[in-house]
LOPADO-566910 format. One record per residue (C-alpha): residue number from 1; residue in one letter; x, y, z. Coordinates in steps of 0.5 Angstrom, whole numbers, m for minus. Layout:
BEGIN
pos;code;u;v;w
NUM;A;X;Y;Z
...
***
This chain:
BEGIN
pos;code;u;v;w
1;X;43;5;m31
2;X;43;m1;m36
3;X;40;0;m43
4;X;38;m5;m49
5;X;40;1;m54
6;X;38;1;m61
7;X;43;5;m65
8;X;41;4;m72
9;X;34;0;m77
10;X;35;m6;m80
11;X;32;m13;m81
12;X;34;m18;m76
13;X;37;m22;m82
14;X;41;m17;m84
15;X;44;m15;m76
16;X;41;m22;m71
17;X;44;m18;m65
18;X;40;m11;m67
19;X;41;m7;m58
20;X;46;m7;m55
21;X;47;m6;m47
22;X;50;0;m45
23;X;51;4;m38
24;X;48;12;m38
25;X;46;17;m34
26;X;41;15;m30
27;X;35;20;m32
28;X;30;26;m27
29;X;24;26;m28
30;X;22;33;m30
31;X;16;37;m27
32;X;9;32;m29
33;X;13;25;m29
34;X;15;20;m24
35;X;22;16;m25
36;X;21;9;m24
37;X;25;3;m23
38;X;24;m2;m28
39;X;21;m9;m26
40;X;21;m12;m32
41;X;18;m10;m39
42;X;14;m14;m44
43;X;17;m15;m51
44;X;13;m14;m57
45;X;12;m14;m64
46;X;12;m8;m65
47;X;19;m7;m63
48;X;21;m11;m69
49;X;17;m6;m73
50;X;21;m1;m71
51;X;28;m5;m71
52;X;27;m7;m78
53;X;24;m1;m81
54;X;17;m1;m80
55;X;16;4;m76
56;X;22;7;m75
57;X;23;11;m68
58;X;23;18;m67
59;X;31;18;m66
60;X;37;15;m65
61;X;39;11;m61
62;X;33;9;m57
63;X;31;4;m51
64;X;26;1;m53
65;X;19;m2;m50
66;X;13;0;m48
67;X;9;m6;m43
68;X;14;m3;m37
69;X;12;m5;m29
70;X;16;m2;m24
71;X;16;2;m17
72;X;16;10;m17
73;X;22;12;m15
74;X;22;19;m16
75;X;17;24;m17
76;X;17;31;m21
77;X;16;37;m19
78;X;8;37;m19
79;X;6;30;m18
80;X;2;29;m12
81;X;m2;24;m14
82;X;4;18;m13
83;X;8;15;m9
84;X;15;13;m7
85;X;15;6;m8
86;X;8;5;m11
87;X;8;0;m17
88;X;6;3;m24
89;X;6;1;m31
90;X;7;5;m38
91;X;3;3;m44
92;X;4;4;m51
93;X;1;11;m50
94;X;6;15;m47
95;X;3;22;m49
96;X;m3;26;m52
97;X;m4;33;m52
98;X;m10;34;m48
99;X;m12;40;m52
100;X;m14;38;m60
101;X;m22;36;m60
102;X;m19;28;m60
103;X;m17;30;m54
104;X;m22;32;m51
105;X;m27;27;m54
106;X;m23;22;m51
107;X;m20;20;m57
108;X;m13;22;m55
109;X;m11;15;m59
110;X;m12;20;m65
111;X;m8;26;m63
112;X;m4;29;m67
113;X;1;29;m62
114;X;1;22;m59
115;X;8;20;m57
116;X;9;12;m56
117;X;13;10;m51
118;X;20;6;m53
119;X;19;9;m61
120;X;18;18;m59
121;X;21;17;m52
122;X;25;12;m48
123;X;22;5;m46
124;X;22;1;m41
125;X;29;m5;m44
126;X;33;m1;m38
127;X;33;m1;m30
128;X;31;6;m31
129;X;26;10;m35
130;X;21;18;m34
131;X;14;18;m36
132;X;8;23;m35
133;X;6;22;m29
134;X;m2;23;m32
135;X;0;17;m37
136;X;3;11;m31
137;X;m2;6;m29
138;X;m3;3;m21
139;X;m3;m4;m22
140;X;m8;m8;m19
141;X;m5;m12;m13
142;X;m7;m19;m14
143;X;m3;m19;m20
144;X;5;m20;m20
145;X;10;m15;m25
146;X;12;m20;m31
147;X;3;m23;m32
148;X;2;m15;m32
149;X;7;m13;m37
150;X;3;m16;m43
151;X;m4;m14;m41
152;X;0;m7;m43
153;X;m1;m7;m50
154;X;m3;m14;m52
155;X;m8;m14;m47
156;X;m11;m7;m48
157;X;m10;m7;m55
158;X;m14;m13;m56
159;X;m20;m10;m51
160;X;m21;m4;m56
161;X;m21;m8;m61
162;X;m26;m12;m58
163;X;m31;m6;m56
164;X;m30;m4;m63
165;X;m34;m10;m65
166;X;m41;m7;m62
167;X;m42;m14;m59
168;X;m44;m14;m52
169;X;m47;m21;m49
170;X;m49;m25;m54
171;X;m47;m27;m61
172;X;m41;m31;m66
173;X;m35;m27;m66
174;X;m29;m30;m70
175;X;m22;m29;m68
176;X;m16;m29;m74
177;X;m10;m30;m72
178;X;m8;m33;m64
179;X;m3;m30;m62
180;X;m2;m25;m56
181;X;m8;m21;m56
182;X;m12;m26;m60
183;X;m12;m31;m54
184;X;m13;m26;m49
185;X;m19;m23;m52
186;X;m21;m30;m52
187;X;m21;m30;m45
188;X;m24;m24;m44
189;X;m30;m27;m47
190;X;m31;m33;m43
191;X;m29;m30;m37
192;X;m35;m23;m38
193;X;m39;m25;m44
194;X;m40;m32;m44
195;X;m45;m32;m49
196;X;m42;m29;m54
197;X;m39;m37;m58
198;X;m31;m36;m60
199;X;m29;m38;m67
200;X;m22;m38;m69
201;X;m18;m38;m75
202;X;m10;m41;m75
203;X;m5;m44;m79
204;X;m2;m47;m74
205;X;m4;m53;m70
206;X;m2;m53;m64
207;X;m6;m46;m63
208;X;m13;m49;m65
209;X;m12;m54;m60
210;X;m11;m49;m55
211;X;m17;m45;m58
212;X;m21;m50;m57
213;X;m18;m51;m49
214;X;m19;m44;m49
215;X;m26;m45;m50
216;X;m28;m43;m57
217;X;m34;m46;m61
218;X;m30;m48;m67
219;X;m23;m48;m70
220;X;m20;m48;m77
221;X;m15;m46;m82
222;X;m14;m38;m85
223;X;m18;m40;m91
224;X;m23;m45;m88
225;X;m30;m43;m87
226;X;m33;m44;m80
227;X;m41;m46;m80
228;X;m45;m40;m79
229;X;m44;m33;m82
230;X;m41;m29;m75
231;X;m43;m22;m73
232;X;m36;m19;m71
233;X;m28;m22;m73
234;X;m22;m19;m70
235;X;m16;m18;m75
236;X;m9;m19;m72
237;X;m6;m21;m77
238;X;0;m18;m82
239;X;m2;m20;m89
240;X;m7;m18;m93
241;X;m11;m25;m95
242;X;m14;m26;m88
243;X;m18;m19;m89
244;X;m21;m22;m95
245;X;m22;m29;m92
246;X;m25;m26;m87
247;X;m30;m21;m90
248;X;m33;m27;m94
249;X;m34;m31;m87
250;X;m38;m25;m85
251;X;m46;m24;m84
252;X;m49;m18;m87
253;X;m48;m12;m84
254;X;m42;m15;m80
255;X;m36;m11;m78
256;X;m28;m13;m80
257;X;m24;m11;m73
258;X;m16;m10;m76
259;X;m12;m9;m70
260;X;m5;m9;m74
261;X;m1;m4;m74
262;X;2;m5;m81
263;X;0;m11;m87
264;X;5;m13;m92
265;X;5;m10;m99
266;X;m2;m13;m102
267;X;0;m18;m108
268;X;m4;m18;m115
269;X;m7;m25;m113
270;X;m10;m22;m106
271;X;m13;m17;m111
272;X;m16;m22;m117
273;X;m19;m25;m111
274;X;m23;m20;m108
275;X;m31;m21;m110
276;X;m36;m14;m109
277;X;m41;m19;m108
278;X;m38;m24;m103
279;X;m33;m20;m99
280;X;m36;m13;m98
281;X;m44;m13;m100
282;X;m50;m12;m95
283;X;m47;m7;m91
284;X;m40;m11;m88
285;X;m36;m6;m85
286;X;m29;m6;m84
287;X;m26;m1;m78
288;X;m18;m1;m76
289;X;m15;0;m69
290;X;m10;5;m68
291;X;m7;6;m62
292;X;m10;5;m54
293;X;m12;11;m49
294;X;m11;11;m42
295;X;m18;9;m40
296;X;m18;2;m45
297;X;m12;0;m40
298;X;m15;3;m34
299;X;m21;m1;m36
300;X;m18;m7;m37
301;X;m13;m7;m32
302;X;m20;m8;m28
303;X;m23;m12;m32
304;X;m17;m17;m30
305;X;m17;m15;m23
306;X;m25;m18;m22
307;X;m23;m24;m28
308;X;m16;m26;m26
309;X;m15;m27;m33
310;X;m7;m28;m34
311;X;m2;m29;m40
312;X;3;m35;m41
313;X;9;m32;m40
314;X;17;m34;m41
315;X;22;m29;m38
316;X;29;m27;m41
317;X;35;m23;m37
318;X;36;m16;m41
319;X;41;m18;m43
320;X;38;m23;m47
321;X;33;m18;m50
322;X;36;m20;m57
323;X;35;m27;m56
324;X;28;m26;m54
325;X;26;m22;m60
326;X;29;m28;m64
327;X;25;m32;m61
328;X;18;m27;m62
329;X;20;m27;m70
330;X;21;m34;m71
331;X;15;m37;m66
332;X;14;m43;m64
333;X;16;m41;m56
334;X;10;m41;m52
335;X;9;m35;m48
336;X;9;m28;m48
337;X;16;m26;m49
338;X;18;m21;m41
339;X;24;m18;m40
340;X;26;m19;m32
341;X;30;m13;m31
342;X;31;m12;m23
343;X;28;m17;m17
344;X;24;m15;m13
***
């Protein structure tokens, strides 16, 4: 099969052209999995952090990749619930344990033994990858390969984050930084939740205007102030300054959602700044998001399905993958980034 292989961690600065296209072994899906013919696979930030160091991967070389769509082209030993030739689609949850408390309680986002895909195990910037077969997703019908393959992190991960605020048909949420998942949450709002009235922060001009065409009640720079006090605001942001921003923009009792899987180095002056009165007085929370489970996505994937909601995408050949991560670092390219791996 054809891989993009990461064989060492490095900024992209330092090394612009990070995966190389290899040929490997195809692999067999052992007892419990399904081997998939990879479609097409989503890129994500994520992937950059575990490129430059942030969150390094598991082993070396690796595939990357964890938003994958393909079609079941074999089934372990055990699989009876698939079939050859269904679509399926990999998440960023690869694996859990099933059997620790977290597991139990539905929790599995929390198990010690959580395995992500494309960082514990081989991802989807290939033409072929194994997963467990628990842990693969049916694709609702009405969607095509490359609009799914962003809803598998950005989207799932932004409708947890949106259950983690507590609001449910009404209210005044803000959404800090707008970016892949926050548009996203934008639109699960309007399509679901009309009532509940959308105030976005961004420093760049372009994505407020397009919160506004989204249907957001107000937009403004990070440091501005919106109008009213807001109940819930959704962090998705790598820096420290917009936690602060934003807990000074929140009502009592109010809840700070950080859905970032890291934040840079806090800097003295972000300390200094940092008001008990104004920023986390009167009960304000602040919650962080870690990870997804099978049914954030599962129920998100049906929640797309009933609302039609669909990213902007722009594709890439696979062997383009380091292009298409340039592009991500560097912004300024509209669109959700998508690998097309195989025609179908």
């Amino acid at each position: 099969m054809k891989a993009m292989v990461l064989t060492k961690v490095a900024s992209l600065e330092e090394n612009p052209r990070p995966l190389e296209l290899v040929a490997r072994p195809d692999p067999s899906p052992g007892p419990g999995e399904l081997l998939l013919e990879v479609t097409v696979c989503g890129v994500c930030h994520t992937e950059l952090d575990e490129i430059e160091g942030r969150l390094p991967p598991r082993f070396l070389p690796i595939i990357l990749g964890h938003q994958v769509v393909g079609r079941v082209a074999a089934l372990g030993e055990g699989v009876s619930d698939w079939q050859i030739g269904e679509r399926a689609g990999v998440a960023w949850i690869y694996s859990a344990c099933g059997q620790c408390d977290r597991c139990i309680s539905g929790e599995e986002n929390l198990c010690e033994g959580f395995r992500g895909t494309g960082r514990d195990a081989d991802g989807g910037y290939a033409d072929k990858m194994v997963v467990p077969a628990a842990f693969a997703h049916r694709i609702p019908a009405s969607l095509a390969d490359q609009e799914v393959a962003p809803l598998l992190c950005g989207g799932a991960i932004g409708y947890r984050a949106l259950r983690l605020t507590g609001l449910t048909d009404r209210g005044r949420l803000g959404l800090m930084g707008f970016g892949a998942s926050n548009h996203l949450v934008l639109k699960m709002v309007r399509a679901r939740w009309p009532g509940v009235e959308v105030y976005v922060f961004s420093r760049n001009p372009a994505e407020r205007q397009l919160a506004y065409d989204l249907g957001a009640v107000w937009a403004g720079a990070i440091t501005d102030r919106p109008p009213l006090l807001l109940d819930a605001i959704i962090d998705t942001t790598p820096v420290w300054r917009p936690v602060v921003e934003a807990m000074a923009s929140l009502r009592p009792g109010g809840r700070l959602v950080i859905n970032a899987i890291r934040k840079e180095d806090l800097d003295k002056q972000t300390l200094l700044e940092v008001d008990y009165a104004r920023h986390i007085w009167r009960e304000k929370e602040i919650k962080s998001v870690a990870n997804v489970t099978r049914q954030d996505v599962r129920e998100f994937l049906q929640l797309v399905a009933e609302t039609g909601i669909t990213p902007l995408v722009r594709e890439y050949p696979l062997c383009e993958a380091n292009q298409a991560l340039i592009d991500l670092k560097r912004g300024g390219i509209p669109g959700a980034k998508v690998l097309r791996i195989r025609e179908v």
